[in-house]
N, C-alpha and C positions, 0 to 999 in steps of 0.2 A: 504494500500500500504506500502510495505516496500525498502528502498535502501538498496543494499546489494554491499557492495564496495571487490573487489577481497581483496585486503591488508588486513580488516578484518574478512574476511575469511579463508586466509592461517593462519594468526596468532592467529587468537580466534575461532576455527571451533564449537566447541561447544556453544559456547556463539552466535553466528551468528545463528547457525542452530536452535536452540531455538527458539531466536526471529523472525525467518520464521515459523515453525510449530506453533508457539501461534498466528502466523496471519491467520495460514489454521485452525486453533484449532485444532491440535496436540499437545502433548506433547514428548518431548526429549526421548531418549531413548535408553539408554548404547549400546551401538554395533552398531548405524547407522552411525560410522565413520569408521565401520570393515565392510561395508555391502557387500564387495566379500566371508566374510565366510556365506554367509543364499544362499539360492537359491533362483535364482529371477525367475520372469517371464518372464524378456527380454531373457533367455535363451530357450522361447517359442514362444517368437515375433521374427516377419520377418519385416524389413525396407520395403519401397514400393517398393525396386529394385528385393526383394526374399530376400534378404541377413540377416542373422544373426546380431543383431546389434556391437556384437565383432566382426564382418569381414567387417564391416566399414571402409571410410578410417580414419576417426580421433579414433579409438578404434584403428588401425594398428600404428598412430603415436605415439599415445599414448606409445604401447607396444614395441614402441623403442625407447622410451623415444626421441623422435625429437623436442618435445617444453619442452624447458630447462630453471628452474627456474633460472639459473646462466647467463641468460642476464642482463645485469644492462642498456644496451642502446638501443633505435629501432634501425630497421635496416633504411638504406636510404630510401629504396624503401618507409616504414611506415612513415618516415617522411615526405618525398614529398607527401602522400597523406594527411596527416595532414596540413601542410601547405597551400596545396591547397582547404580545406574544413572547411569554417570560420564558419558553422555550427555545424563542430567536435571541433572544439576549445572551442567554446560556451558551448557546453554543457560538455567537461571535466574540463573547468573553473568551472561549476557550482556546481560541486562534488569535487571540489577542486583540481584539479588537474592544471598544466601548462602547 
């Protein structure tokens, strides 16, 4: 099992991704941080709606850029669910978070 925390992810993509492929027993591999230049297969898979997984809706947010790393705070709505779930609290305590 590995924890794989967002923060170091964005900041150490290749050091994170590493230590995930050495636990599928993979190894690293120049260009799986470029992987929209290779051709993939998902451009052969269909979702279970028929849909293309680029014509998704979180591949459509994505490609307008609607989730924006330049939040620094939730939003309310995020908070009041947080608030209200002492089992969410719990477990982002545990991963260190507050």
């Amino acid at each position: 099992m590995v924890t794989i925390r967002y923060e170091d992810l964005v900041q150490n993509p290749k050091q994170v991704l590493t230590k995930v492929l050495s636990v599928l027993g993979f190894e690293y591999e120049e260009g799986m941080q470029e992987f929209w230049n290779f051709e993939h297969s998902d451009d052969k898979l269909t979702l279970w709606d028929g849909r293309k997984p680029a014509q998704s809706a979180w591949a459509k947010d994505l490609g307008e850029k609607k989730i924006k790393n330049t939040v620094s705070a939730p939003s309310e709505d995020i908070l009041k669910i947080y608030n209200n779930s002492p089992g969410l609290r719990k477990l982002n305590e545990r991963f260190g978070y507050q």
